[in-house]
C-alpha positions in Angstrom: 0.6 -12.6 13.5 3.0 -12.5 10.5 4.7 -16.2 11.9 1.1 -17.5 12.5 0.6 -16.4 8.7 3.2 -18.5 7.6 2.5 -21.0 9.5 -0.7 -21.5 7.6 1.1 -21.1 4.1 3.2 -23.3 5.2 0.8 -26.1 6.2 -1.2 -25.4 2.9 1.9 -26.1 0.5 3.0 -29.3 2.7 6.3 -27.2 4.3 7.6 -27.1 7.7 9.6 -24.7 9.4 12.5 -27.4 10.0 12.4 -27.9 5.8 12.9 -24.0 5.7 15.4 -24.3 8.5 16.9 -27.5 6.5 16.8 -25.3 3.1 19.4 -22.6 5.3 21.6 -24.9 6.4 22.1 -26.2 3.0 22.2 -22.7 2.0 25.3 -22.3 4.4 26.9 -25.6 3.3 26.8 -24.9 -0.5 27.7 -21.2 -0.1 31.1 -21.5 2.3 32.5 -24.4 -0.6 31.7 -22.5 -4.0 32.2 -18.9 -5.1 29.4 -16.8 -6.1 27.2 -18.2 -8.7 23.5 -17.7 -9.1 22.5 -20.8 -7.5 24.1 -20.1 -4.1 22.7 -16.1 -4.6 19.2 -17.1 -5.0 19.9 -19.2 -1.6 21.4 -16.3 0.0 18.5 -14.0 -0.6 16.5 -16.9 0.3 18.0 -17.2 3.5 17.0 -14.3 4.0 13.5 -14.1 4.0 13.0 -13.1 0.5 10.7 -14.8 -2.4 11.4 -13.4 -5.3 13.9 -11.1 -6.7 14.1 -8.3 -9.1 16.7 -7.7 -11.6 17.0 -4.9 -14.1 19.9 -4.8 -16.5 21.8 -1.8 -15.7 22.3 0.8 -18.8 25.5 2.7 -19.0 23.9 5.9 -17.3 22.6 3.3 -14.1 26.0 4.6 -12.1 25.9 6.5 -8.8 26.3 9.6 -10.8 22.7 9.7 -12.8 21.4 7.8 -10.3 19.6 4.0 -11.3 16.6 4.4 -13.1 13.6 2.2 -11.5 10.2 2.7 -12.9 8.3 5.6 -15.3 5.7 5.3 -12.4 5.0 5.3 -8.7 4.5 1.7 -8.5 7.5 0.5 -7.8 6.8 1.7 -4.4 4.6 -1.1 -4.4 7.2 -3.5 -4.9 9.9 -2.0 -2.5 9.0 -0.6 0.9 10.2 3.3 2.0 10.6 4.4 5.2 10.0 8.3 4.8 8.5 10.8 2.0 9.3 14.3 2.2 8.9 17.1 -0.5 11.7 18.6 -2.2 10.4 21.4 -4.0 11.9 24.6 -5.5 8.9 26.2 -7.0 10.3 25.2 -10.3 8.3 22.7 -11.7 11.1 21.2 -13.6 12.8 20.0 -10.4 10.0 19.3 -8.1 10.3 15.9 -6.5 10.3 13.5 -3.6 12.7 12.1 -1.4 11.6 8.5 0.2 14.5 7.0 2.3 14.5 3.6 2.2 16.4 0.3 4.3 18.5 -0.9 1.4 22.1 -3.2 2.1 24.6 -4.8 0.0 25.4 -8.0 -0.4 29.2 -8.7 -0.8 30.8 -11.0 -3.0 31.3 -13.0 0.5 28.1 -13.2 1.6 28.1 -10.7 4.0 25.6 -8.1 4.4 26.5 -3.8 4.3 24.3 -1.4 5.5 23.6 1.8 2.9 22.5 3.9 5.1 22.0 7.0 2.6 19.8 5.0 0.0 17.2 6.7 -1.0 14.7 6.7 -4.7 14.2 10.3 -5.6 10.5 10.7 -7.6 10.2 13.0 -10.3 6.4 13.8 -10.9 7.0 15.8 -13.8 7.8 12.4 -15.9 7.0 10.6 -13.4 9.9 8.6 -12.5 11.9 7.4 -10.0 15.6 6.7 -9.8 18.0 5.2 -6.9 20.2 7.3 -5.3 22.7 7.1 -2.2 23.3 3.6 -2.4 27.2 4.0 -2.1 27.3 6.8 0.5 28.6 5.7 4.1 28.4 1.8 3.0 31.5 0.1 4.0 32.1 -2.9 1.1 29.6 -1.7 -1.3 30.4 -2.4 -4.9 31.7 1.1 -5.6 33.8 0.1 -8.9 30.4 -1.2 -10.8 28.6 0.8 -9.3 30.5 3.9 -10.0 30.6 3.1 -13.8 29.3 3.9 -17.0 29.3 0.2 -17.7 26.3 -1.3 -19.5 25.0 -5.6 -18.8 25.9 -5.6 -15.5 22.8 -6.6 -13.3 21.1 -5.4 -10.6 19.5 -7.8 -8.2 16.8 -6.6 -5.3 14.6 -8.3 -3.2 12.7 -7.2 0.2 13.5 -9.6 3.5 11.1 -10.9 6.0 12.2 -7.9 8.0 11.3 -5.5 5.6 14.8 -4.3 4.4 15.7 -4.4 0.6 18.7 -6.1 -0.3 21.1 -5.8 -3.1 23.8 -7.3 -5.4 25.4 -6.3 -8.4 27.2 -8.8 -10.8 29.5 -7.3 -13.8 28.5 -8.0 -17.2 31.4 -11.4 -17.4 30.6 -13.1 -14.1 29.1 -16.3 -14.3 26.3 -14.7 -12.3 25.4 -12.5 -15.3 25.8 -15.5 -17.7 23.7 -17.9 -15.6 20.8 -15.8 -15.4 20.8 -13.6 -19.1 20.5 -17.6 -20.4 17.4 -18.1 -18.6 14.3 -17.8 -20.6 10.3 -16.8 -19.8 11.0 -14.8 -16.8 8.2 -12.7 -15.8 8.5 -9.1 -16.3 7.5 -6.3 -13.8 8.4 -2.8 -15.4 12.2 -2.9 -15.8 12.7 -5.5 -13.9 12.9 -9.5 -14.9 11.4 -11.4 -11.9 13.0 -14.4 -10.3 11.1 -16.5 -8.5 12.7 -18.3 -5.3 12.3 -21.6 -4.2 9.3 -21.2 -1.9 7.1 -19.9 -4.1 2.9 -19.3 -3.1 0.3 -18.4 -4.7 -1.4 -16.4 -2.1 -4.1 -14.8 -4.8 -5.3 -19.2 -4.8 -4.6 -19.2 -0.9 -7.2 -16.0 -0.5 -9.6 -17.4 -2.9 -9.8 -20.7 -1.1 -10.2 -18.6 2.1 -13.1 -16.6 1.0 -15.1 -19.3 -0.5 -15.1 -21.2 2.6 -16.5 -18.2 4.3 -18.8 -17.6 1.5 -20.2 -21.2 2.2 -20.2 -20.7 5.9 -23.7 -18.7 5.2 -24.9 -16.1 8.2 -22.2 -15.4 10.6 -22.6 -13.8 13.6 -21.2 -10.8 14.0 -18.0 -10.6 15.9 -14.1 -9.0 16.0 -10.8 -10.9 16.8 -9.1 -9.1 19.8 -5.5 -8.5 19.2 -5.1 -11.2 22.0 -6.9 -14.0 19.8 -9.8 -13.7 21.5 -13.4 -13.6 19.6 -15.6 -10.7 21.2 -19.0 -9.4 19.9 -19.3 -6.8 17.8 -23.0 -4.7 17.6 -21.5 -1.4 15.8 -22.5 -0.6 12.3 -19.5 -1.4 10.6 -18.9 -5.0 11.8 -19.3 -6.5 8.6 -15.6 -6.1 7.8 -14.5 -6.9 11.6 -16.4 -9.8 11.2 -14.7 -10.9 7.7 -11.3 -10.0 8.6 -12.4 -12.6 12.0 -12.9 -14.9 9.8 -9.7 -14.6 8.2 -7.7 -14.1 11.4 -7.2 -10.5 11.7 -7.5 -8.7 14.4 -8.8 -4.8 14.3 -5.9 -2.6 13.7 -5.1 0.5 12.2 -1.7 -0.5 10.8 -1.1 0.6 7.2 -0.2 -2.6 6.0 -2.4 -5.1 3.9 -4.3 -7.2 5.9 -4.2 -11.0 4.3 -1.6 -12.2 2.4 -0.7 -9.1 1.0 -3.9 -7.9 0.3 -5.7 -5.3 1.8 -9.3 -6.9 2.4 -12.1 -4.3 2.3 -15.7 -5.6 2.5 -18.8 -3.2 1.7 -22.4 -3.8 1.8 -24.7 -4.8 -0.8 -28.5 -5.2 -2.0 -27.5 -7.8 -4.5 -24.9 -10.6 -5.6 -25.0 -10.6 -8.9 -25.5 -6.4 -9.0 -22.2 -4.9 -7.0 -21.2 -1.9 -9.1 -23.0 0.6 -7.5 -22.4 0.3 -4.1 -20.1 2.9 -1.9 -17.1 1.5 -0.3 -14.2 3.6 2.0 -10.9 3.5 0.9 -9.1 4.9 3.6 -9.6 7.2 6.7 -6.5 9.1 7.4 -6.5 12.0 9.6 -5.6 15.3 7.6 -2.2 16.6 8.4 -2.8 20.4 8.1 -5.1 23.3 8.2 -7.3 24.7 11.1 -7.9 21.0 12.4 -4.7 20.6 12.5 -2.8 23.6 13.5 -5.9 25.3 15.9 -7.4 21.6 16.4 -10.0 19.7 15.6 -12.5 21.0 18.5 -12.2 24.5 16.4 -12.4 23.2 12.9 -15.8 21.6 14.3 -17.1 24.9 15.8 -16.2 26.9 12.7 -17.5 24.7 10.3 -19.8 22.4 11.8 -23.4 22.4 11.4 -26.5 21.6 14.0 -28.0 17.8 14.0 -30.3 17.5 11.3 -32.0 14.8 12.8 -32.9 17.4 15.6 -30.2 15.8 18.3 -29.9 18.8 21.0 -26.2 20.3 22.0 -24.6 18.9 18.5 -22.2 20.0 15.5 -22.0 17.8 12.6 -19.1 17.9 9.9 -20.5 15.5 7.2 -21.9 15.3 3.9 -20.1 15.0 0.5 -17.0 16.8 -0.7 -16.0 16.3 -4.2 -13.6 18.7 -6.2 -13.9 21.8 -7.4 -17.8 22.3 -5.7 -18.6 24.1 -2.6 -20.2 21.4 -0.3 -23.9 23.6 1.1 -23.6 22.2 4.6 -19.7 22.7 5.7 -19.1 25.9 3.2 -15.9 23.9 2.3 -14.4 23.4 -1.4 -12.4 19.9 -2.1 -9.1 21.2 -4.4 -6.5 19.4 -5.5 -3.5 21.7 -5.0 -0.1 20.8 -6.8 -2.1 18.5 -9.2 -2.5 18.9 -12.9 -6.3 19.1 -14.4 -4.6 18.4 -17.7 -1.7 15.9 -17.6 -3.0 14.7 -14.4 0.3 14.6 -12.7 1.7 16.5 -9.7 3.4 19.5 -10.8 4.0 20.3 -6.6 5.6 17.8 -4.3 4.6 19.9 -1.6 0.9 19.9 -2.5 -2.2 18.5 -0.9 -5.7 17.3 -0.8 -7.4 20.3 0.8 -10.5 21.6 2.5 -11.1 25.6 1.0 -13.5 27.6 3.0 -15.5 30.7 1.7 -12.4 33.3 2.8 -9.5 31.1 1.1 -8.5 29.3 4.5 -7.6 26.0 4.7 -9.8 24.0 7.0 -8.0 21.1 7.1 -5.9 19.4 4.6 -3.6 15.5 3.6 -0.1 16.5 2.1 0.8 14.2 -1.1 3.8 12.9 1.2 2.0 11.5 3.9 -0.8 9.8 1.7 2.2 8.3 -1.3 3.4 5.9 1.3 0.2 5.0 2.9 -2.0 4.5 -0.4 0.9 2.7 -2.7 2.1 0.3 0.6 -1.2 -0.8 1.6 -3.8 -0.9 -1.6 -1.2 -2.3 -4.1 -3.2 -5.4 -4.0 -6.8 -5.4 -3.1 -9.9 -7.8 -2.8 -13.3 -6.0 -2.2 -15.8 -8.3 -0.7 -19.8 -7.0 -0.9 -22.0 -8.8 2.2 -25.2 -8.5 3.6 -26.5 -8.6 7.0 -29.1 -9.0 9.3 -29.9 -7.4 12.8 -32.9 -10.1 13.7 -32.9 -12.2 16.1 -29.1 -11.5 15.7 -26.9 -9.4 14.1 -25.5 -11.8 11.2 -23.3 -11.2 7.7 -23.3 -13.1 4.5 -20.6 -12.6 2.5 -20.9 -12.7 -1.7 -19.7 -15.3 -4.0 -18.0 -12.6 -6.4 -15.0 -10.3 -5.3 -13.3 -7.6 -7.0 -9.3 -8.4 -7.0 -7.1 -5.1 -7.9 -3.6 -5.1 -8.6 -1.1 -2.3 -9.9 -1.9 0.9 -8.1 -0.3 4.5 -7.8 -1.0 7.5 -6.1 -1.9 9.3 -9.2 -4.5 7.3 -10.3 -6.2 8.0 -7.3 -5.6 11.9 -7.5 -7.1 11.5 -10.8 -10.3 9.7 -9.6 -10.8 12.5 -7.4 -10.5 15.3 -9.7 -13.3 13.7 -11.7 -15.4 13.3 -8.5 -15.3 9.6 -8.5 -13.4 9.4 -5.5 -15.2 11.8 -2.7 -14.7 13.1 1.0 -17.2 12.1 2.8 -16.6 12.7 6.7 -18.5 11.6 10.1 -17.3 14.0 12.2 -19.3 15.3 15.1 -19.2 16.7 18.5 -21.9 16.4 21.0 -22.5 18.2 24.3 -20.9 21.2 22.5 -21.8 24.1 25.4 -20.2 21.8 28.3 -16.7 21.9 29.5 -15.8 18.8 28.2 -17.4 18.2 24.9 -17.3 14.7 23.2 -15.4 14.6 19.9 -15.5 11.5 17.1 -12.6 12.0 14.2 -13.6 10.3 11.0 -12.1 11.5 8.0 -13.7 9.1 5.0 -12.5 9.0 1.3 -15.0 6.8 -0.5 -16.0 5.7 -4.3 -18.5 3.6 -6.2 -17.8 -0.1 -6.6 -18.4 0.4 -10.1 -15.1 2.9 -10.5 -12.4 0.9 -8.8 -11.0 -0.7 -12.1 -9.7 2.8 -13.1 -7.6 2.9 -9.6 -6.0 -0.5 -10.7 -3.7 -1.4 -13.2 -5.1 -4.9 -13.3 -8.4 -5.9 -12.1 -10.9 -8.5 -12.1 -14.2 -9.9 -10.8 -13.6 -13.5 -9.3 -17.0 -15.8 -9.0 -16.0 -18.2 -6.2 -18.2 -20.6 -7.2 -16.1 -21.1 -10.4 -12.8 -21.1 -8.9 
């Protein structure tokens, strides 16, 4: 999927894999005749899969010791991919954090590549922060004596491969590396970082907008869903408008947490009208909980001990549904929403090990999502976000029309999110039941739903904006 991807980029900006091929082996050719100089580092980092790269002027405290200061917020997980989050906390407030390991390498002076298989950014809620650490532990070649330093204007360079890894390269403050690129002017800026954009550059936010006007003016679509082999099947469930959407755009149903398009996660939601789209309720994400009674006693006894009969009057079934925001006891279920390990006043987490967690009447937790396992998920995959509203049909055949105005997000963190929740924008709102509950073998469905209002997802984004397609 990701090579048929760029295959289409490719096509749209007039490039062929033999020009990308071509663009290595000149690469190769410039970089075995010259020393290092910035020319022949951008062609190294875009030999290897990268398209842009990220450099931060190092202060005298970015050294191995301190650790290298990244960002005064979580989004820098956006930028940078991690591989693991786990909780590091001591009770004391002061030196709660989280670990995130991450597949960082050197590049040498040569060219070569080092593994640093220790690197890992350390976040500090109580600022919130997060800093580099590790990068110099077990790497054989790494730049130890700038890295080691308490030298100020030398410079940073990081960029993510097409294979996911982050790579690295540090140039002292006299190289003709630092020279070159402290001369250039207008760079963009992304928190402390001054962005440098490689050779290949695309503008996926046009690419998707092109995308989703020509399925705007495709009218009613039949419903449908892209197998995972490429083939187009029929699709008659309720929630088909987005399988039918992401058909469209050549996805096929997954449950990978990555974006689905281009870098963008693509989330459609229904719609009365158009030109009226702020009111309407859209799921974020659906992640099963990761402790509590469903978890640890399973979800079977969760059900039994929560659950509630069919209100529509369906014989031999338990429902676990109905809305959950915080801080209020939810009638049907018995079960209170709280935010433990998050501030109500700073709104920050004061607990890495904390959690989004169901309460029942006796103090037990039902079920619950630690903060580590939903970081990674919520940063990685809704960094960038286009929300789609459709409509559909069900006569003669089931059919979707999909709106000429989309919400594009941009710039999210975990906290924002937390926030929205404490305030009861953001809600649990789960479709969990089991049917034929007195036989032996009683059929479960798991979904665990946290939704919100179209009209509140600018406060999740840093940047947001509502894009008439017709206009574009």
């Amino acid at each position: 999927m990701k090579d048929a991807k760029l295959s289409n980029v490719f096509a749209y900006q007039n490039i062929t894999h033999k020009d990308v091929f071509l663009s290595q082996k000149k690469y190769l050719s410039l970089f075995l005749n010259t020393i290092m100089n910035l020319e022949s580092l951008k062609q190294l980092f875009l030999y290897h899969g990268c398209d842009k790269i990220y450099v931060k002027i190092l202060s005298a405290n970015d050294n191995s010791k301190n650790q290298v200061y990244l960002s005064g917020s979580y989004d820098v997980l956006n930028i940078f991919p991690i591989s693991e989050i786990v909780a590091d906390s001591s009770g004391d407030w002061k030196k709660e954090r989280f670990k995130a390991s991450v597949k960082f390498s050197w590049i040498t002076d040569e060219g070569k590549i080092t593994d640093a298989p220790n690197s890992q950014f350390i976040l500090y809620p109580k600022y919130p922060e997060v800093r580099f650490s590790g990068f110099l532990q077990k790497s054989h070649n790494a730049p130890s004596e700038l890295m080691s330093k308490r030298l100020p204007g030398r410079l940073l360079f990081m960029s993510v491969s097409n294979s996911g890894k982050i790579l690295g390269y540090v140039s002292s403050p006299e190289s003709e590396v630092t020279q070159s690129f402290n001369s250039l002017k207008h760079l963009e800026v992304a928190g402390v970082f001054k962005v440098l954009e490689l050779e290949l550059k695309i503008n996926y936010r046009e690419l998707l907008l092109k995308e989703l006007f020509r399925i705007h003016s495709l009218g009613w679509i039949t419903s449908k869903r892209l197998h995972k082999s490429g083939n187009i099947l029929p699709c008659v469930s309720s929630n088909c408008g987005g399988y039918t959407l992401e058909a469209e755009l050549g996805i096929s149903a997954n449950g990978y947490s990555e974006p689905d398009y281009l870098g963008y996660e693509i989330k459609q939601f229904k719609a009365n009208s158009f030109d009226r789209i702020a009111n309407e309720v859209i799921t974020l994400m659906t992640p099963e909980p990761t402790g509590g009674i469903y978890v640890d006693k399973g979800v079977g006894n969760f059900i039994k001990s929560y659950g509630y009969e069919d209100k529509s009057g369906k014989e031999d079934r338990l429902n676990i549904g109905g809305i959950h925001k915080s801080g209020v006891r939810q009638p049907l279920t018995g079960l209170t929403l709280q935010l433990i390990g998050f501030d109500t006043e700073t709104f920050k987490i004061r607990n890495a090990s904390g959690s989004i967690s169901l309460i029942d009447g006796n103090g037990n937790e039902a079920s619950s999502w630690s903060f580590t396992s939903l970081i990674k998920h919520w940063n990685k995959k809704h960094n960038q976000a286009c929300y789609v509203p459709s409509k559909s049909v069900k006569v003669p055949l089931q059919k979707y029309l999909y709106g000429n105005k989309v919400l594009l997000g941009n710039g999210t963190d975990f906290q924002l999110f937390l926030k929205q929740m404490l305030l009861g924008n953001i809600y649990y709102d789960p479709g969990i039941k089991m049917e034929f509950v007195s036989s032996s073998k009683p059929v479960i469905k798991r979904r665990s739903q946290f939704r919100i209002k179209s009209g509140n997802l600018t406060n999740l984004y840093k940047q947001s904006e509502i894009v008439d397609l017709l206009k574009i």
